[in-house]
C-alpha positions in Angstrom: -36.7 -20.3 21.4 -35.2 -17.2 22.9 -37.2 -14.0 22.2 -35.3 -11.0 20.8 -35.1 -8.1 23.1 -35.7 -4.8 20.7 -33.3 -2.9 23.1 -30.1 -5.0 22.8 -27.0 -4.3 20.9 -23.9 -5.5 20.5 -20.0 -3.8 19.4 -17.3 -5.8 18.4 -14.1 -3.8 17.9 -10.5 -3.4 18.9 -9.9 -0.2 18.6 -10.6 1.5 22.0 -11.5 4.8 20.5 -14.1 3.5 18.0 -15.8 1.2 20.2 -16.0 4.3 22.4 -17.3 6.6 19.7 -20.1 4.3 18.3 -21.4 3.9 21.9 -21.5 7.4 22.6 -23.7 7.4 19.3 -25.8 5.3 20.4 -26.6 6.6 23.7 -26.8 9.7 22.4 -29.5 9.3 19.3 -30.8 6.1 20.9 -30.7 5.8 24.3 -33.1 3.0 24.2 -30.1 0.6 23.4 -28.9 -1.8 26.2 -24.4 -2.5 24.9 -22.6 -5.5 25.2 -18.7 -4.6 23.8 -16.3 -7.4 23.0 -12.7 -6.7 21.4 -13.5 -10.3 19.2 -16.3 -12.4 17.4 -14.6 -15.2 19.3 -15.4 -13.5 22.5 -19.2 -13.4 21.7 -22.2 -15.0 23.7 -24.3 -16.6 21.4 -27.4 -15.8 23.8 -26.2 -12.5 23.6 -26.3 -12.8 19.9 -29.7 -14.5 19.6 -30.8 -11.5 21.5 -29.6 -8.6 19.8 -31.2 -6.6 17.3 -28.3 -4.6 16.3 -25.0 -5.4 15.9 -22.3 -3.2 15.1 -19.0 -4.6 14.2 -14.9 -2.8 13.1 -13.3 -5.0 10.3 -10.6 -2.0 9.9 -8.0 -3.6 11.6 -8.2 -7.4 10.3 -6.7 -6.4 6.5 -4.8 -9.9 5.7 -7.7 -11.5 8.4 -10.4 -10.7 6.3 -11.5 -13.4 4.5 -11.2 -15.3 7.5 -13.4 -13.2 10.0 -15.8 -12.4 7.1 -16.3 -16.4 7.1 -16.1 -16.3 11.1 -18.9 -13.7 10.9 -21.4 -15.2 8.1 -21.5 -18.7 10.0 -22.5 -16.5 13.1 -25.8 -14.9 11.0 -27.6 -17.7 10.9 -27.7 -17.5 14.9 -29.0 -14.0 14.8 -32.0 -14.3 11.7 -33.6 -11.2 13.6 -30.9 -8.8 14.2 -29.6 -6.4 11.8 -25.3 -6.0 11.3 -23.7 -2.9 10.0 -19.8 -3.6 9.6 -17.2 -0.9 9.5 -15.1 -2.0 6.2 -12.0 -0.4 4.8 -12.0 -0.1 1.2 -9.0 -2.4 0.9 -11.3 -5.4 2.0 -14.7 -4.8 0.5 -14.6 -7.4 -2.6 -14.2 -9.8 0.4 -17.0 -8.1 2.4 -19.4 -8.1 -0.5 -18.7 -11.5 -1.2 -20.0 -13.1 2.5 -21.7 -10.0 4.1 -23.7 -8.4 1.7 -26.8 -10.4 2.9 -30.4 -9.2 4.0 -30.5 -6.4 6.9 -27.0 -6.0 6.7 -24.8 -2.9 6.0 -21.2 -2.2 5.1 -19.9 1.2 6.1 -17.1 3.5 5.7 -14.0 3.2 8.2 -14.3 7.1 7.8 -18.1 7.3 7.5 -19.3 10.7 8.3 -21.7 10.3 12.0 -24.8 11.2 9.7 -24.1 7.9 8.0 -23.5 6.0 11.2 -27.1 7.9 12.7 -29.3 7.0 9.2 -27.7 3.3 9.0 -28.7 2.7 12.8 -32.3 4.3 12.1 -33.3 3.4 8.7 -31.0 0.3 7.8 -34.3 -2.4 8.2 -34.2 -3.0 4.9 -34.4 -6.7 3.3 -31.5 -6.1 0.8 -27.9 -5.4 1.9 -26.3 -2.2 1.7 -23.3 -0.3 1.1 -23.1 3.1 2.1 -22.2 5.7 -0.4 -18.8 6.9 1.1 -17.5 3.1 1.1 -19.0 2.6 -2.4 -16.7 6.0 -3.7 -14.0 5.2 -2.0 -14.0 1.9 -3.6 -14.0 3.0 -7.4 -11.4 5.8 -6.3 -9.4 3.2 -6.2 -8.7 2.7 -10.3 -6.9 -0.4 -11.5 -5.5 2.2 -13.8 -3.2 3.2 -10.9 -2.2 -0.1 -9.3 1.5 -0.6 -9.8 1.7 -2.2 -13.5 2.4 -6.2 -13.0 5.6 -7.7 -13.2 6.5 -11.4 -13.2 6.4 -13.0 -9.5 8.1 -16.3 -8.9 6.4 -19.3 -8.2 7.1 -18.9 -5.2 6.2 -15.6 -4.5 2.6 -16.3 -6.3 2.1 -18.9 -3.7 2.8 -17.1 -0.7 0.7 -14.0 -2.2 -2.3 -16.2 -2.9 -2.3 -17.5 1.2 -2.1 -14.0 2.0 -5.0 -13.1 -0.1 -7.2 -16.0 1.5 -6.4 -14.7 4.8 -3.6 -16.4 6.3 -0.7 -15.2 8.0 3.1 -15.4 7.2 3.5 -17.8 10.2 0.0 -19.9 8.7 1.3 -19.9 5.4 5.0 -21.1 6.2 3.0 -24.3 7.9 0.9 -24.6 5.0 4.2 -24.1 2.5 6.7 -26.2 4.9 8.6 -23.9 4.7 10.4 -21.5 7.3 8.9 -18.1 8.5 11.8 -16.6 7.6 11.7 -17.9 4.3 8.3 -16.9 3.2 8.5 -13.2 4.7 11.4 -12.9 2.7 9.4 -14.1 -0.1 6.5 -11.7 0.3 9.0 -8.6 0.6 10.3 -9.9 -2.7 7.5 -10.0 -4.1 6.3 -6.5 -2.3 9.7 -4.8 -4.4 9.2 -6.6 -8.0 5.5 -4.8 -7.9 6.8 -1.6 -6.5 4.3 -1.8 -3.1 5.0 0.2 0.0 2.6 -1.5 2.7 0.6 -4.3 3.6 -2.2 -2.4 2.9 -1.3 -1.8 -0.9 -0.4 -5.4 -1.5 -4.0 -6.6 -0.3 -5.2 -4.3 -3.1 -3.3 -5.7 -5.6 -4.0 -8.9 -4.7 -7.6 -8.4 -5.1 -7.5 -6.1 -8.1 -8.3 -7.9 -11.5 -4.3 -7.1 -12.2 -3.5 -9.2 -9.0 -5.9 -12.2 -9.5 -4.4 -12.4 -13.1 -0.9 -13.0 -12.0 -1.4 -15.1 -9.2 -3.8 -17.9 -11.2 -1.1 -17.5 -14.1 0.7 -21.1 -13.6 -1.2 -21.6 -10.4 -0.5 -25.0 -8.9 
């Protein structure tokens, strides 16, 4: 069995200027840290992996991905039982985080954790029970169902592509899935985006996962 080297991380992110920050971090406050940075999981060397103590990984960019990677990422845990994970989660994917990353020396931060955060999750975040940082955790209940844009009825149609976006897939995953054209189920989603009053991706993935959301797309789900 390969031994874990105490001096081995690893960054996974896409975003150029984050990657760049969180290594300066680390050399910085702990310069005994060997990096390895890759853009993707899939681009990860399970030796690598099975090496690292520390892995440090950006979920900010993978909104309508999330479910997805989040699955990507808990089948890869079992291969790394001795490092610890801290993911960089926007609020607008958390119920997903929580539900296959929340596990034993792991930790979901902030996408604007303050470096102080960053520094005390690197240095004290051995703990056996997961953690979510305090910024992510306020940022989460800042979001009130109260001000989600009040629910009006979807198509069937509409409920169908919605609920393949929430899983994860794409518009071009979910027209295969639906048979249908990519034109078609765009179209369908922007229809959808208008009857609920939404402005961006982003605010539909939060309605999608808010209690509001769930409700309407189980009502008459086939």
């Amino acid at each position: 069995m390969l031994s874990t080297d105490n001096t081995h991380g690893i960054i996974i992110s896409q975003t150029p200027v984050l990657m760049a920050g969180i290594g300066s971090i680390l050399k910085h406050h702990f310069p005994e840290y060997i990096l390895n940075y890759y853009s993707c999981v899939e681009e990860i060397d399970l030796l690598q992996l099975k090496r690292a103590r520390l892995v440090i990984v950006d979920i900010a960019d993978e909104i309508f991905y999330a479910r997805r990677r989040c699955q990507n990422y808990y089948s890869l845990f079992s291969q790394s039982d001795s490092s610890r994970w801290i993911f960089f989660t926007p609020h607008t994917v958390l119920p997903v985080a929580m539900e296959f990353l929340l596990r034993p020396r792991i930790t979901l931060l902030s996408s604007q954790e303050p470096v102080e955060g960053v520094i005390n999750a690197i240095r004290h975040g051995y703990g056996s029970e997961g953690e979510i940082s305090r910024t992510l955790m306020f940022e989460g209940m800042s979001r009130s169902i109260t001000d989600a844009p009040q629910s009006k009825i979807l198509t069937l149609s509409e409920r169908k592509v919605l609920r393949l976006l929430g899983e994860g897939w794409g518009v071009k995953q979910a027209a295969m899935l639906l048979k249908k054209s990519n034109k078609t189920v765009s179209a369908q989603k922007n229809s959808a985006m208008r009857r609920l009053s939404l402005k961006s991706d982003a605010d539909l993935y939060i309605w999608i996962n808010s209690n509001q959301g769930m409700a309407e797309l189980n009502s008459g789900a086939i």
